[in-house]
C-alpha positions in Angstrom: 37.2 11.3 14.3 33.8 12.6 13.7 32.2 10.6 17.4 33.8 14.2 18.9 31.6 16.1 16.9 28.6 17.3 19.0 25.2 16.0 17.9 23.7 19.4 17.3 26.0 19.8 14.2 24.7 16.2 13.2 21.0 17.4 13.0 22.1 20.8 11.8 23.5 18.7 8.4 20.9 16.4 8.7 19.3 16.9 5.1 22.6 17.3 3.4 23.7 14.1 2.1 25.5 13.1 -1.1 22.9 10.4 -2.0 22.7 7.2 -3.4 22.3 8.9 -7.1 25.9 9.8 -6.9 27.7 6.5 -5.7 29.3 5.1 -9.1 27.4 2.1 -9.5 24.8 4.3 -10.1 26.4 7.1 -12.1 28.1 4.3 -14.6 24.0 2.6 -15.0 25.7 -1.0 -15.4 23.6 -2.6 -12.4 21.4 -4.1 -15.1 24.2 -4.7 -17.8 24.7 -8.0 -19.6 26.0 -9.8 -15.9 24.8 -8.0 -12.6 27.7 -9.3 -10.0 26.1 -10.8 -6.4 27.8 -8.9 -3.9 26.9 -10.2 -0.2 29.1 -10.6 3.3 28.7 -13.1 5.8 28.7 -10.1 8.5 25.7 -8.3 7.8 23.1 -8.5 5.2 21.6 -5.9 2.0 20.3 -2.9 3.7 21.1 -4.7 7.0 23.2 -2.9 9.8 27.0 -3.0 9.7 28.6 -4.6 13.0 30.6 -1.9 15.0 33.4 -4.1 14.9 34.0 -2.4 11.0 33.4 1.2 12.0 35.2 3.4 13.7 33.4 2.8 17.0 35.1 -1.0 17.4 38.0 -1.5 15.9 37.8 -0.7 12.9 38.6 -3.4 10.4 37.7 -4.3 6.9 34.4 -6.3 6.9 34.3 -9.6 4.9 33.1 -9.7 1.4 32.4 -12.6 -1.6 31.1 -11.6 -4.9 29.8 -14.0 -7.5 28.2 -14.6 -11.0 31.5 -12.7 -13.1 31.9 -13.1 -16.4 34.3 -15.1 -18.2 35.1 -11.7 -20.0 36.4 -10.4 -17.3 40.1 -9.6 -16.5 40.1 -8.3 -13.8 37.5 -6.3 -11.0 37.2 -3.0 -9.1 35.9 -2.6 -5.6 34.8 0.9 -4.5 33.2 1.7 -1.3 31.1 5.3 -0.1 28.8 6.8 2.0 26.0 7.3 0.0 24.8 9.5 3.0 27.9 11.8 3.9 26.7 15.6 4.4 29.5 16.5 1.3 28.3 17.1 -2.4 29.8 13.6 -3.7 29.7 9.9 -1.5 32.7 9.7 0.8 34.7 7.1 -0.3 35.9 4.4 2.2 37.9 2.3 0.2 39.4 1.7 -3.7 40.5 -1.9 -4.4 41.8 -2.2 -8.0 43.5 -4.9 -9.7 41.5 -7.7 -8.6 41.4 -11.3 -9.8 38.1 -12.7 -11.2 38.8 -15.9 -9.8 39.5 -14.7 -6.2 35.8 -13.9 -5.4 36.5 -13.2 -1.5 38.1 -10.3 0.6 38.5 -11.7 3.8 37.7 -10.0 6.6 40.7 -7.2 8.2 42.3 -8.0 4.6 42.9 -3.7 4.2 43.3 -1.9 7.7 42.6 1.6 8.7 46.2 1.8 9.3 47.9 0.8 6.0 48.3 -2.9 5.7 47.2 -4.9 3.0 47.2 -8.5 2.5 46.1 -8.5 -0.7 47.7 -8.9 -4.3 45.6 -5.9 -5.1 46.6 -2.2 -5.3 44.7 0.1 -3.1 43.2 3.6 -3.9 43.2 7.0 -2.4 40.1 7.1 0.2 38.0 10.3 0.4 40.8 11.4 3.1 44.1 10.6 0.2 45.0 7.4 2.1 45.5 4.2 0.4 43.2 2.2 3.1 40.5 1.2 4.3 38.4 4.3 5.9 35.6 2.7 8.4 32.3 3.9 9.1 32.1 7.3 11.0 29.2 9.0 10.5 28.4 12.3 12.6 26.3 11.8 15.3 22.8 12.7 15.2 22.9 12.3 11.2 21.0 9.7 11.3 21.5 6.5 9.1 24.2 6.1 6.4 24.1 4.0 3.5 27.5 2.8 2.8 27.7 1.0 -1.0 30.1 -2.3 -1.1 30.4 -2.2 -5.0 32.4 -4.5 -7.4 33.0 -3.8 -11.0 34.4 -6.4 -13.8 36.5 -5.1 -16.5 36.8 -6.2 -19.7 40.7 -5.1 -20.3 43.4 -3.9 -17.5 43.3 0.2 -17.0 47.0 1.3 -16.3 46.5 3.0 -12.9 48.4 5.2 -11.5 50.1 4.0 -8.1 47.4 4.7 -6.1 44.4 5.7 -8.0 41.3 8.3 -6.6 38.0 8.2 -7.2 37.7 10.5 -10.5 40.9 8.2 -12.2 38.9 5.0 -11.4 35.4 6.4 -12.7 36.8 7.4 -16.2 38.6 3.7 -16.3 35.3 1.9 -15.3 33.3 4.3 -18.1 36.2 2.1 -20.9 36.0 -0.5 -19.3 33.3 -2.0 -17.0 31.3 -4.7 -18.3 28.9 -6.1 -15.1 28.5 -4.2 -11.5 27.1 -5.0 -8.2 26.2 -3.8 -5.2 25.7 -4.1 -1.3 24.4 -1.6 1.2 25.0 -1.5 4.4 24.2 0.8 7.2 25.2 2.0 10.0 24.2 4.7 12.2 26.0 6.4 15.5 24.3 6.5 18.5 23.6 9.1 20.4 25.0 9.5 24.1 
């Protein structure tokens, strides 16, 4: 959607961005709780590049992601991804994943689409654009980098969601009931043509 945009509007926004201060494993301050979670995936590495083959400029799927090191408190985990650098006041947020098992500790790769399938036992959330899916990478051209935060939350007790929950309903259940976080950045950046 945004690849349409020119690049002059790109470097117009260039020093808005939402910022990393504002993605919720920062706002919540649980990074160095009583269990940090390992978040990694086999397709890119922390602070690495994100393959086009996840973004909106190849075909858009759901990149693959393992988390590790939960406790045996938890009940259940969260997964929240944003764009730390989106020119908007708050992240842009890519995907909610509630309702996770502990014990699953993978999301295979293409596991949520951009177009509404799921193969997951998992409820999805409402994206930054109210859509239960997964929302790839499309950052304006001539932006520059974005940082997009892969982050997993373990919860102590199961919040009652609502049917497809949005970022504010998730927050104020993670503030009850997050016990560990973790997080992976990845970037990505759209070239200019």
């Amino acid at each position: 959607m945004l690849e349409k945009l020119p690049a002059a509007i790109g470097h117009a926004l260039h020093a808005q961005r939402a910022g990393l201060d504002n993605i919720l494993f920062n706002q919540l301050e649980l990074g160095a709780g009583t269990g940090a979670i390992t978040v990694s995936s086999p397709a890119f590495r922390d602070q690495e590049n994100i393959p086009a083959i996840y973004t909106a400029d190849g075909a858009g799927i759901s990149p693959p992601l393992a988390w590790g090191n939960i406790s045996t408190e938890a009940t259940g985990l969260a997964l929240i991804v944003e764009d730390a650098d989106a020119p908007t006041p708050q992240p842009l947020v890519h995907l909610i994943v509630v309702d996770l098992l502990p014990k699953d500790g993978v999301l295979p790769e293409g596991a949520i689409g951009h177009s509404g399938s799921n193969e997951l036992n998992a409820r999805t959330g409402k994206n930054s654009y109210l859509q239960a899916t997964w929302l790839p990478p499309d950052p304006p051209t001539g932006h520059g980098v974005h940082r997009y935060a892969f982050q997993v939350f373990a919860l102590d007790s199961t919040p009652v969601f609502s049917g497809a929950p949005g970022r504010d309903e998730v927050m104020a259940a993670l503030r009850k009931t997050a016990i560990a976080s973790g997080c992976l950045i990845g970037t990505y950046e759209r070239p200019e043509r």
